[in-house]
C-alpha positions as CSV (number, residue, x, y, z in Angstrom):
1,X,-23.3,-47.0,-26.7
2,X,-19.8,-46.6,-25.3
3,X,-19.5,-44.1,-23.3
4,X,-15.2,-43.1,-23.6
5,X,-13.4,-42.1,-26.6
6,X,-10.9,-44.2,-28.8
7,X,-9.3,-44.3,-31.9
8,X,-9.9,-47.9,-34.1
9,X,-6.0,-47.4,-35.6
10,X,-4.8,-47.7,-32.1
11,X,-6.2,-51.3,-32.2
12,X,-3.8,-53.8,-31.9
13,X,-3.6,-58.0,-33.4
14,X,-1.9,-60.7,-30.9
15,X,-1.9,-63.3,-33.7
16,X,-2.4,-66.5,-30.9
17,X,-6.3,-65.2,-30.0
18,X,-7.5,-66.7,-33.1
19,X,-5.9,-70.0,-32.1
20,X,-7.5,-70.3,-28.9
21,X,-10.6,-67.8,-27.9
22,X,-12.8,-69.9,-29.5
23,X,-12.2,-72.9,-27.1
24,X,-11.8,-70.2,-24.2
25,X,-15.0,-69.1,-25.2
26,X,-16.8,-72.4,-24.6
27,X,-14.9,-73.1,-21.3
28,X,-15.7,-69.3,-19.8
29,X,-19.4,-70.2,-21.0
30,X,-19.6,-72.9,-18.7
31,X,-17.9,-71.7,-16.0
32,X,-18.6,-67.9,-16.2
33,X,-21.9,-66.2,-14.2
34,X,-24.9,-65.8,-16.6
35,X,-24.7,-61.9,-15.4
36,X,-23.1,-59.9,-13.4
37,X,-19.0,-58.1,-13.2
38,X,-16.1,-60.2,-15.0
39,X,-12.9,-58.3,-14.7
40,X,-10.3,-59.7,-17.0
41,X,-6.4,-59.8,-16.0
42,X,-4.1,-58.6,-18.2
43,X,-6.1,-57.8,-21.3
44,X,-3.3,-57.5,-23.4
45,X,-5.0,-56.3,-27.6
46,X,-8.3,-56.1,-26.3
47,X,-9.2,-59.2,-28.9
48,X,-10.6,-61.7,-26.3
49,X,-12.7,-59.0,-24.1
50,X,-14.4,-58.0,-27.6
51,X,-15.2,-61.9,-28.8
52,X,-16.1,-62.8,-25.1
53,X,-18.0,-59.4,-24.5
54,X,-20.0,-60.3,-28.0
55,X,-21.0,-63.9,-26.7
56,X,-22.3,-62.8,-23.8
57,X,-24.6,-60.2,-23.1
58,X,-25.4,-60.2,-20.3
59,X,-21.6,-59.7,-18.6
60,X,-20.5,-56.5,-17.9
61,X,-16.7,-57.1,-19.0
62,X,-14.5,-55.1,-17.5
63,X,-10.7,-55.2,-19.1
64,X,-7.3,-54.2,-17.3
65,X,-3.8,-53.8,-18.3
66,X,-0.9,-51.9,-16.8
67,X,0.4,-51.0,-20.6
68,X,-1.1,-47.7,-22.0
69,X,-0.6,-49.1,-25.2
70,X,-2.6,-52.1,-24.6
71,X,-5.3,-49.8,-22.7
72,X,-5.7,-47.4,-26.1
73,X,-5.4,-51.1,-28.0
74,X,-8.4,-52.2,-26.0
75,X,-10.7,-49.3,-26.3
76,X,-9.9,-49.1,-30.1
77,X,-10.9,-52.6,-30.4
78,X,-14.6,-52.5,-28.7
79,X,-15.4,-49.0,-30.2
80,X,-15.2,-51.6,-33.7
81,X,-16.8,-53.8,-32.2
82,X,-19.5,-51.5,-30.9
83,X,-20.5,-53.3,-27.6
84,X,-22.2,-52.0,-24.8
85,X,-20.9,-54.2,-22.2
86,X,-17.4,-53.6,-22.2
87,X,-16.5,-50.6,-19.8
88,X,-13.2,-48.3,-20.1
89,X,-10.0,-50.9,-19.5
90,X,-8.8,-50.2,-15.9
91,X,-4.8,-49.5,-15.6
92,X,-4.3,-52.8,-13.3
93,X,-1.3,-54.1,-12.2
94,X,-1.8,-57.9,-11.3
95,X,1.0,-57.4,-8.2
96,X,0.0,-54.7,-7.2
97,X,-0.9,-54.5,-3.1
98,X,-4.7,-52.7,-4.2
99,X,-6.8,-53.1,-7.6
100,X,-9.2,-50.3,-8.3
101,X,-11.9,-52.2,-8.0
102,X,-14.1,-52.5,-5.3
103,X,-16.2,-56.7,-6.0
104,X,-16.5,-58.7,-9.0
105,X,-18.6,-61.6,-10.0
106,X,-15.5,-63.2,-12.0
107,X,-12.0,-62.8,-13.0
108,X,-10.1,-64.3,-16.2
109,X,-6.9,-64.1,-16.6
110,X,-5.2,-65.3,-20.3
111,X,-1.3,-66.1,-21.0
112,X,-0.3,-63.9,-18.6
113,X,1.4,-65.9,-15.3
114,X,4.2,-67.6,-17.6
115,X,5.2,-64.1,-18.6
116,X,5.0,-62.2,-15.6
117,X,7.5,-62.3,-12.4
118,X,5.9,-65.0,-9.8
119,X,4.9,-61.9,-7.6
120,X,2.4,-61.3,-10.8
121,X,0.5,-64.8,-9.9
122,X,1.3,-64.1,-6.3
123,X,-0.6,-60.3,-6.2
124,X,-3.0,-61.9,-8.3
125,X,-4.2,-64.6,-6.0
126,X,-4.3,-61.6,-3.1
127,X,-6.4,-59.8,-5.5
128,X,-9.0,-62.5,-6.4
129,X,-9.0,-63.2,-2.9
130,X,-10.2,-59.4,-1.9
131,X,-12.8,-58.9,-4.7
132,X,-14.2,-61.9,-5.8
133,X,-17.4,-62.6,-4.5
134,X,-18.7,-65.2,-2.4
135,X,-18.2,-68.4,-5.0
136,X,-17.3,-66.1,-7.8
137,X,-14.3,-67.5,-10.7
138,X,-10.8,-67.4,-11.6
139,X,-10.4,-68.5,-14.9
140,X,-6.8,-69.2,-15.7
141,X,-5.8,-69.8,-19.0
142,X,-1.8,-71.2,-20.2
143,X,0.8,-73.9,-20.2
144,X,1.4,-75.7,-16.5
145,X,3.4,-77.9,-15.1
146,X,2.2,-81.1,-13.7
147,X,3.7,-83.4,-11.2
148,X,1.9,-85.9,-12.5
149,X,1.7,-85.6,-16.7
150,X,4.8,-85.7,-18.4
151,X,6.0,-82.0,-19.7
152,X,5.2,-81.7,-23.4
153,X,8.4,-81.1,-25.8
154,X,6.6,-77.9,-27.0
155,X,6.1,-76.8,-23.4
156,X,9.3,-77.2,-22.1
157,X,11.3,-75.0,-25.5
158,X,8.7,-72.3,-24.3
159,X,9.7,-72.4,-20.9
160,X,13.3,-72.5,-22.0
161,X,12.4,-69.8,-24.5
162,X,10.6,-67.6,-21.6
163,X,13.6,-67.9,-19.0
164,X,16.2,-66.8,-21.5
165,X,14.2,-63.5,-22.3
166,X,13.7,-63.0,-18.4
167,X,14.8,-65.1,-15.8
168,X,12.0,-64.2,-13.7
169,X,9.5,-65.9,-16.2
170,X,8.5,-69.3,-17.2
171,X,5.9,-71.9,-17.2
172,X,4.6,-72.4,-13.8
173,X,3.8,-75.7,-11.6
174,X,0.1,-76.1,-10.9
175,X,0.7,-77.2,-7.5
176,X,2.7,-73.9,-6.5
177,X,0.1,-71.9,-8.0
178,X,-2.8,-73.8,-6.5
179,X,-1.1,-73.5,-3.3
180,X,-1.1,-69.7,-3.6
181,X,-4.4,-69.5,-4.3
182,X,-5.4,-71.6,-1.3
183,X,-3.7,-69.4,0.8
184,X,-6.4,-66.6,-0.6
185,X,-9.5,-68.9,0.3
186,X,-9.7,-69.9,-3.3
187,X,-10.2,-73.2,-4.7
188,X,-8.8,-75.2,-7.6
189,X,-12.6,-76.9,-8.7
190,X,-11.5,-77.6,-12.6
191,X,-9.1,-78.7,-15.0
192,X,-9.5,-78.4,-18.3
193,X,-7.0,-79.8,-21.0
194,X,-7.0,-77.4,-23.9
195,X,-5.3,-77.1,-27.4
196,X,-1.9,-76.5,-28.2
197,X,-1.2,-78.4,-24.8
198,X,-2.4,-75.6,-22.7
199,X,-5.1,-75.4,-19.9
200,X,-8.0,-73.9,-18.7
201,X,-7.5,-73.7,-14.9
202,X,-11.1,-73.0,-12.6
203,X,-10.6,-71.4,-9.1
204,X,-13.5,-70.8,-7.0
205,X,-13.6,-68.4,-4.0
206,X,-14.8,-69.8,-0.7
207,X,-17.5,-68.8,1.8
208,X,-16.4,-65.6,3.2
């Protein structure tokens, strides 16, 4: 039983989770701990912590978003769904300098870097790095760059797209993020080509 109120008309519909959470859904079941804490970045609607959540029991999924709006989204969503291993969504800010969370056993993070500021990916490398544990996931899910793929079309009128909204955002280079995450003793183990020419990016922490 959940444990927190919510009210199922705050629930919210992000039309591109349909698309895609069915192929997330079989990367994060490879790559994801069979139990344990996943603490998911950025949980926008609430609509993948709910179909994850659902397909496996045995993760205690823990949702975040800096949005209020989101947050009531979220809640609204698994009290429908009825799910007892989602807790309360955490207000989490991805750049901020501390998370409140002490260690989890995984973190995913979904269409979120691309649309964020670069101190976004930056904070959230920092934070991975601090609560992760010893070999535990990052799961990164979006478009990339590649130094060595050519750019799709449809990739490169997003990024376009992304940058005129806010100059701040935009599709990011694998390399640079890679890079950042090294610095945070995390490594780059996976690459995973996805639909719609996105991909499913696997970071895993080093020995402490």
């Amino acid at each position: 039983m959940l444990g927190w109120e919510a009210d199922v008309n705050d629930a919210l519909t992000a039309p591109a989770v349909a698309r895609n959470r069915d192929a997330i859904l079989a990367v994060l079941r490879e790559v994801l701990p069979a139990s344990g804490t996943v603490l998911e970045i950025a949980s926008g609607s609430g609509e993948h912590a709910v179909h994850v959540a659902a397909a496996l029991p045995g993760v205690d999924w823990l949702p975040s978003d800096p949005e209020p709006a989101a947050r009531r989204s979220i809640a609204a969503h698994a009290l429908r769904a009825g799910l007892g291993n989602i807790r309360p969504p955490l207000a989490l800010d991805a750049a901020a300098a501390a998370w409140p969370v002490a260690r989890v056993d995984g973190i995913v993070c979904i269409n979120m870097i691309h649309i964020a500021p670069w101190a976004a990916t930056a904070g959230l490398m920092a934070g991975a790095g601090r609560v992760l544990s010893e070999r535990g996931i990052l799961f990164l899910y979006g478009p990339f760059r590649e130094a060595d793929r050519p750019f799709a079309e449809s990739n490169a009128a997003f990024d376009a797209s992304l940058r005129g909204r806010n100059p701040a955002w935009g599709v990011r280079d694998l390399d640079a993020v890679a890079a950042e995450a090294a610095r945070h003793g995390l490594d780059l183990i996976r690459r995973v080509a996805m639909p719609a020419n996105n991909l499913s990016v696997i970071f895993e922490r080093s020995n402490r």
